[in-house]
C-alpha positions in Angstrom: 17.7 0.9 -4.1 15.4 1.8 -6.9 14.3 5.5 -6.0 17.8 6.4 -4.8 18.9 5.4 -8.2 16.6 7.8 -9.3 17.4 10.2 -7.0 21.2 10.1 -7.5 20.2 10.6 -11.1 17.8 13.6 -11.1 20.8 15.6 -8.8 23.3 14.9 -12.2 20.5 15.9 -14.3 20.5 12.5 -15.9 16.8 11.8 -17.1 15.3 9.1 -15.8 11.8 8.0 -14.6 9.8 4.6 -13.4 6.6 4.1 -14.4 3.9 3.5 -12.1 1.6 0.9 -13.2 -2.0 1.7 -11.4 -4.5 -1.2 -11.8 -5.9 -4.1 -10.9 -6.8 -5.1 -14.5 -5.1 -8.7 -14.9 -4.4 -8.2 -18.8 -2.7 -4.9 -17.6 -0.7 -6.3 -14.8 0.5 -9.3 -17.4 1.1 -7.1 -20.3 3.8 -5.2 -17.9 5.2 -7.9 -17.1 5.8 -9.4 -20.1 7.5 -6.3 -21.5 9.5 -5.9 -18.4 10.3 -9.3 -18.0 13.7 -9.4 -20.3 14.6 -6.2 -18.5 16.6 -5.3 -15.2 14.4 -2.7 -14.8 12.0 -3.0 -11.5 8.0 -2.6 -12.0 6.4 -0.5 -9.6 2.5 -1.6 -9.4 0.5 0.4 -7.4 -3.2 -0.1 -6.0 -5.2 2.7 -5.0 -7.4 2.9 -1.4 -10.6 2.9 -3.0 -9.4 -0.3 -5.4 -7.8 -2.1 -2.3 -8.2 -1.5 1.3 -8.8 -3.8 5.0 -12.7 -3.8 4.1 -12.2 -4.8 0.5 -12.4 -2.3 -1.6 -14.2 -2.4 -4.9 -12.5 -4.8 -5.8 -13.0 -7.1 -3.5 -9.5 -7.5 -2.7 -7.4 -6.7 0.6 -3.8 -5.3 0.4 -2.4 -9.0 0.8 -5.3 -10.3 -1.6 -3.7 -7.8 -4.3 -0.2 -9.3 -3.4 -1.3 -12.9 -3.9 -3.0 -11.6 -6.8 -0.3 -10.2 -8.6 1.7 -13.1 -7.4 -0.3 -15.5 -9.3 0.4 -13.9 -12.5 3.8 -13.3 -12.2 4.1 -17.1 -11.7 2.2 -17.4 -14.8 4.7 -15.3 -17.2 7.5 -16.6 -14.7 7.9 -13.0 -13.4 10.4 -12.6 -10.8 8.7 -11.2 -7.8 11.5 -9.8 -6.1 11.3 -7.4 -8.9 8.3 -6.1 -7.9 7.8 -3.1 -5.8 4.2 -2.4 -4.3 2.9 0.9 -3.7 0.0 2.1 -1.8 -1.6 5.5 -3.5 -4.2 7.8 -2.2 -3.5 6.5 1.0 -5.4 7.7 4.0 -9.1 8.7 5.1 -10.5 10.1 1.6 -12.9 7.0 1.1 -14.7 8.2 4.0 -14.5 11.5 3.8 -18.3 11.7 5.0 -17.1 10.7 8.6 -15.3 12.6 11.5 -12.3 13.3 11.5 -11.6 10.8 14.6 -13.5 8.1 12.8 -11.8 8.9 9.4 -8.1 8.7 10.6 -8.8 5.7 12.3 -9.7 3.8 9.8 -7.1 5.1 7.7 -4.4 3.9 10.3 -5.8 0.7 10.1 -5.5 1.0 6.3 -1.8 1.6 6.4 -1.3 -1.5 8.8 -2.8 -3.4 6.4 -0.7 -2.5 3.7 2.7 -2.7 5.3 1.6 -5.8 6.9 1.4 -7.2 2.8 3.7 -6.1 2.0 3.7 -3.1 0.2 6.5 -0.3 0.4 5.7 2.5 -1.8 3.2 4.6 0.4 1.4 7.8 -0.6 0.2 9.6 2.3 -2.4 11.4 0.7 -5.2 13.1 3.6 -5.5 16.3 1.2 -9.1 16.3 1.5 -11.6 18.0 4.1 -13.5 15.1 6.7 -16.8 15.2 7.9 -16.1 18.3 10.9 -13.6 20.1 9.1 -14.9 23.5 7.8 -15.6 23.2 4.6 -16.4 26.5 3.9 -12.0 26.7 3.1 -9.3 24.7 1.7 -7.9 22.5 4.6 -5.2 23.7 6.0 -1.5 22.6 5.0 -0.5 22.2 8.4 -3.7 20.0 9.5 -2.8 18.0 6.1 0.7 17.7 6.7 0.2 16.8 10.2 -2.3 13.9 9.3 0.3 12.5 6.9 2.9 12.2 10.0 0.5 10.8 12.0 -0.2 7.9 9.1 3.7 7.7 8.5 4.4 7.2 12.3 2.0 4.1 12.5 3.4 2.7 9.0 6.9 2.9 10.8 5.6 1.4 13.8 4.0 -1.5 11.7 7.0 -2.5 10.0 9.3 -2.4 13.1 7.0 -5.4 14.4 7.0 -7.6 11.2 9.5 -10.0 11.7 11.3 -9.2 7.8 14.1 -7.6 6.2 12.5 -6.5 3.5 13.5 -3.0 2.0 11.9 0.2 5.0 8.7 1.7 3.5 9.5 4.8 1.4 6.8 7.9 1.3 5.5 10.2 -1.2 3.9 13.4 0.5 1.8 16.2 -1.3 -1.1 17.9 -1.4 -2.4 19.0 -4.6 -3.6 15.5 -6.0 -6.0 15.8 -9.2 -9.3 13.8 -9.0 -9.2 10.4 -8.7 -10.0 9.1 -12.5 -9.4 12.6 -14.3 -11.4 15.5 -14.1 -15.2 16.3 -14.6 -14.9 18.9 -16.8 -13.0 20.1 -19.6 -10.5 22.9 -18.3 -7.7 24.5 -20.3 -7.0 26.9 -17.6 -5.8 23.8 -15.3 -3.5 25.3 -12.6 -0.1 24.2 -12.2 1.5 24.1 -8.5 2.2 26.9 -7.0 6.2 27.0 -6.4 5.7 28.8 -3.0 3.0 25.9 -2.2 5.6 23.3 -2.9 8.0 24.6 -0.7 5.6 25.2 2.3 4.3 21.7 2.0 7.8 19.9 2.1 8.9 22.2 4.7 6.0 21.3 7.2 5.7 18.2 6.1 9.6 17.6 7.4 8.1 19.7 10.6 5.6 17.3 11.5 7.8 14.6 11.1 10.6 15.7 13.0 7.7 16.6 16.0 6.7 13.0 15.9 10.2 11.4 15.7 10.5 10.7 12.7 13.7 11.8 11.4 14.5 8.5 9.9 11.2 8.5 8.2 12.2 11.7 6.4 15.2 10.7 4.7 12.8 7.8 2.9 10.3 10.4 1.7 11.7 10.3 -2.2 8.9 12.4 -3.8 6.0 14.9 -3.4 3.2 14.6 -6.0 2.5 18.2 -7.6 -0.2 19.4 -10.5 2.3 19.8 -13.6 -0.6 20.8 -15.6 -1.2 18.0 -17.4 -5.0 16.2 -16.8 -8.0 14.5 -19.0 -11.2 14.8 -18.8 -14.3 12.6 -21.0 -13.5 14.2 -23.4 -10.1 16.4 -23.6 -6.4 15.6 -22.9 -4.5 18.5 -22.0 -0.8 18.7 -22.6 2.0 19.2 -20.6 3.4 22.4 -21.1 6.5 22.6 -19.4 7.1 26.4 -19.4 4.3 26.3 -17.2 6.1 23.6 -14.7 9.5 26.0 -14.7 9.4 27.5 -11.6 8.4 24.0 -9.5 11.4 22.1 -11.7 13.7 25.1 -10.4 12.4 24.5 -6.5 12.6 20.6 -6.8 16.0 21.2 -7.8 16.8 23.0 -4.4 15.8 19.2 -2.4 18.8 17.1 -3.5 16.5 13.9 -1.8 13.2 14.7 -3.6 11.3 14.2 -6.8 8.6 15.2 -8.3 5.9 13.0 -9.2 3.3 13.3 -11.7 0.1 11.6 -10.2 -2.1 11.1 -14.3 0.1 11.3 -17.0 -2.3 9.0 -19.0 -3.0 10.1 -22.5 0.1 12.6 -23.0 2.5 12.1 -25.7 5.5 10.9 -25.6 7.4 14.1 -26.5 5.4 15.4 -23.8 6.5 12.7 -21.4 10.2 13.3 -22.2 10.0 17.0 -21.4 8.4 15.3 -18.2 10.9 13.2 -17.0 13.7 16.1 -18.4 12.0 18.1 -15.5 12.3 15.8 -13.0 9.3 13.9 -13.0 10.9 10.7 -12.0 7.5 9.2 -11.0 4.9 8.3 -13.9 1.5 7.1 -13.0 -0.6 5.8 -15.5 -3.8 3.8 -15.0 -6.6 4.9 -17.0 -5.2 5.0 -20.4 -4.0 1.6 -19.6 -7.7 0.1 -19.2 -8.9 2.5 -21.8 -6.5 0.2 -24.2 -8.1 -3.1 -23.0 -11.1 -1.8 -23.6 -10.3 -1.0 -27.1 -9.3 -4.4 -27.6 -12.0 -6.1 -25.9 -14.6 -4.0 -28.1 -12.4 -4.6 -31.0 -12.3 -8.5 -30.8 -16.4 -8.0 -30.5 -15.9 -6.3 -33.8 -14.7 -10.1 -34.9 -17.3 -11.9 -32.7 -20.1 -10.6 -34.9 -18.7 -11.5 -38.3 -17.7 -15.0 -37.2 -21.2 -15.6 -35.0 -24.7 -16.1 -34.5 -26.5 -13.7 -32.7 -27.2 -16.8 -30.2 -23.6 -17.6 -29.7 -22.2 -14.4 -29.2 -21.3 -12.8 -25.7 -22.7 -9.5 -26.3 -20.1 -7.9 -24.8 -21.2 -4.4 -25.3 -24.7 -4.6 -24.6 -23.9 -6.8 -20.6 -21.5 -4.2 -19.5 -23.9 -1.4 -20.5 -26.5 -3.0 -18.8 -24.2 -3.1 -16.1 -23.3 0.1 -16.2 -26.8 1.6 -16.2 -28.4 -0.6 -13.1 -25.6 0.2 -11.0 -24.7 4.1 -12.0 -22.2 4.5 -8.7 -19.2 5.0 -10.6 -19.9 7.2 -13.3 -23.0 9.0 -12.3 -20.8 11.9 -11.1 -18.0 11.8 -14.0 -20.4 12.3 -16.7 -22.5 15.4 -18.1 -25.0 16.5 -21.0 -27.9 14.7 -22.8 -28.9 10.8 -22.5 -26.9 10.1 -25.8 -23.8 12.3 -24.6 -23.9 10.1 -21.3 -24.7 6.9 -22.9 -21.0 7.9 -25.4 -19.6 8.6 -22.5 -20.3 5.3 -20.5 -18.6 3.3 -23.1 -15.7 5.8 -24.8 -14.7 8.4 -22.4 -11.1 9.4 -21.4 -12.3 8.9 -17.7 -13.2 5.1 -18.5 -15.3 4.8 -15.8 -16.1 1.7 -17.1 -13.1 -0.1 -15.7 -15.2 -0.4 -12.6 -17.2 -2.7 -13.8 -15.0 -5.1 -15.6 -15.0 -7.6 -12.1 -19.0 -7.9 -12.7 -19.7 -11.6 -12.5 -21.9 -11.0 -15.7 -19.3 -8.9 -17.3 -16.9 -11.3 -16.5 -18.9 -14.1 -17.6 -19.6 -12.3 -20.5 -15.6 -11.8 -21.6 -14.6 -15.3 -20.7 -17.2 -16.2 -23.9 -16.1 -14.1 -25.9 -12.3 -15.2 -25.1 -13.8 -18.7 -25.5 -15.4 -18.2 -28.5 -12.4 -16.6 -30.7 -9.7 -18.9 -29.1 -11.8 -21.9 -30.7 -12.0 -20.1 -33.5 -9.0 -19.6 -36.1 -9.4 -15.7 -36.8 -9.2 -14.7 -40.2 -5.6 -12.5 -40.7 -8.1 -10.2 -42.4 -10.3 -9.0 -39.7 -7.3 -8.8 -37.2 -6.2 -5.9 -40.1 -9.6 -4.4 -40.1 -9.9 -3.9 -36.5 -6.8 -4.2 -34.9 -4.4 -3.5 -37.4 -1.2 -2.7 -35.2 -2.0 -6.1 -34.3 -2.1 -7.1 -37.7 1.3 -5.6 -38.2 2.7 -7.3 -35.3 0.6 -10.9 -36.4 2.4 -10.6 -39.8 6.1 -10.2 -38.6 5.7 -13.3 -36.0 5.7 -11.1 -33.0 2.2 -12.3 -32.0 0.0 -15.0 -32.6 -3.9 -15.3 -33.5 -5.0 -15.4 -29.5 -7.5 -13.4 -28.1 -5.4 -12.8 -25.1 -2.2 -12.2 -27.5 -4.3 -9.3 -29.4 -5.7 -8.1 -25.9 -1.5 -8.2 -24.3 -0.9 -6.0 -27.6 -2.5 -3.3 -27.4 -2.0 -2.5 -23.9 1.4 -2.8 -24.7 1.1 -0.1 -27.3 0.5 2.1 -24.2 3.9 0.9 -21.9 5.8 1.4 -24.8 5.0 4.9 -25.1 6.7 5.4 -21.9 9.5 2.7 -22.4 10.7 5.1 -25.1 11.0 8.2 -22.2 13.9 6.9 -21.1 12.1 4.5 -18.7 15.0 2.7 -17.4 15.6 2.3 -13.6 
């Protein structure tokens, strides 16, 4: 199996990571794919439980929607599926953490039988965060988290024994010290790394709860435990992974011969940094945000093109419909974002955060891209602007690696982003 290859290979202190693709962004989904797809290598794509869930999520889509989804496109590029692995992250009761606890957990069981029942068999049992009657006035307690997390894993094991399949058994990822959803809200370069001690407590009870609920089985498919390595971005700062920081939980990991570590947002690190990553045994990468931050780029890039090609009347107006967008509906960035109208109007359509990837699925957004797709694929685009405004495009354009297509450019650049992470020893 994938992760016990991984394993096997972090005990002989053989580098070697998988990188965690976290998105729902179509372009994203095909551009790994197409880099993978000469490969052996598995891709791991992961949806998160406010992207995905029973209810819809905001995108719309159910766990087996996403599957069918991702399906599609793989048929497209002529993707082999089994090659796929799908993994579930954040799960468990955070999008309502408003409610009781009894309401809460509930609908977080539900939202693991959903998933398994798709499909998926990477699970994150995430219930790190405080519910409507815990006492806020403290951190939650480890053992309430780590008890919670058992109590997901034993109804994810009793929904696969009932599904008639011999697909590969679920595998878990346990941990409690997951950074904000999306990057953080401020700029920080005092970011705390896990606590070595806290590591050990939380993989200690978290084996505890398990065993008290039976689930000794269970335990020898939990492969990782998500820790802070010190690495985070915020709107506008990236800050590095500094692995003399990370020392003491690399020496701790080292001591759990089944276990990695895995790093929840690497987006936006370098690839030295990366290396020194996966070196320490950070054999899980997740990346998400950088990855729509790239089609963004592209996207305002080929609007770039739009205007020297078009009439006001004929363009999409790309940048002005999804900050219109943005601005009636505020939900997913009103939080994210600080300081005067201008800083917050930057911010909206630039930040690390890229809060704007929520808004992508808009129907007028989306009508709004498909014109401007429209537009430039009728269009033969002059070599020249491809060099003014996407000139690692240009580059690519020139030596026959790519051709004049909107969706070739857009493909492109996001690969510019997988690559970064092909070249940390990436293989699986």
């Amino acid at each position: 199996m994938l992760f016990d290859n991984l394993i096997n290979s972090k005990n002989k202190n053989i580098p070697k990571s998988i990188t965690s693709i976290c998105s729902a962004n179509k372009f994203v989904i095909k551009a790994a794919m197409l880099f993978e797809k000469n490969s052996e290598n598995r891709l791991l794509i992961e949806s998160t439980s406010n992207q995905v869930d029973q209810f819809g999520g905001y995108t719309g889509m159910t766990p087996s929607d996403f599957i069918n989804y991702v399906k599609v496109i793989a048929d497209e590029v002529k993707f082999p599926i089994e090659r796929i692995v799908f993994g579930g992250d954040h799960l468990g009761p955070n999008v309502w953490q408003d409610e009781s606890a009894k309401s809460a957990m509930q609908k977080a069981e539900e939202q693991i039988q959903a998933y398994i029942s798709a499909g998926f068999r990477k699970i994150h049992l995430d219930t790190s965060f405080s519910l409507g009657d815990d006492d806020k006035s403290k951190p939650l307690a480890t053992d309430i988290i780590t008890e919670r997390a058992a109590r997901l894993c034993s109804v994810a094991e009793e929904t696969y024994s009932k599904l008639n399949t011999i697909s590969e058994k679920p595998v878990y990822v346990i941990g409690t010290e997951v950074p904000i959803p999306g990057g953080a809200q401020e700029n920080d370069e005092s970011l705390v790394v896990t606590n070595a001690e806290d590591l050990v407590e939380t993989i200690e009870l978290s084996k505890k709860a398990f065993y008290k609920r039976g689930l000794q089985d269970a335990w020898e498919r939990v492969i990782a435990v998500v820790v802070q390595p010190g690495v985070e971005f915020s709107d506008t700062q990236v800050i590095d992974y500094n692995r003399k920081n990370a020392s003491k939980i690399k020496d701790k990991i080292e001591r759990y011969s089944n276990l990695l570590l895995e790093a929840h947002s690497t987006d936006y690190q370098t690839k030295e940094a990366l290396t020194q990553m996966v070196e320490d045994h950070f054999g899980i990468l997740k990346v998400g945000p950088w990855l729509t931050y790239a089609f963004r780029e592209a996207i305002f890039a080929l609007a770039k093109i739009e205007e020297e090609l078009f009439s006001v009347k004929e363009r999409s107006n790309i940048r002005s419909e999804i900050e219109s967008a943005m601005v009636e509906n505020p939900k997913y960035w009103k939080k994210h974002y600080r300081g005067t109208d201008r800083e917050i109007a930057f911010a909206r359509l630039f930040s690390y955060s890229d809060r704007i990837r929520y808004y992508w699925n808009n129907p007028i957004v989306q009508e709004s891209v498909d014109k401007l797709l429209s537009n430039l694929e009728n269009y033969q685009i002059p070599e020249m602007l491809i060099g003014q405004y996407l000139p690692i495009q240009y580059k690519e354009l020139r030596n026959g690696k790519i051709d004049k297509s909107p969706e070739a450019l857009i493909i492109s650049k996001i690969t510019e982003v997988i690559s970064v992470y092909e070249s940390t020893n990436f293989g699986n």
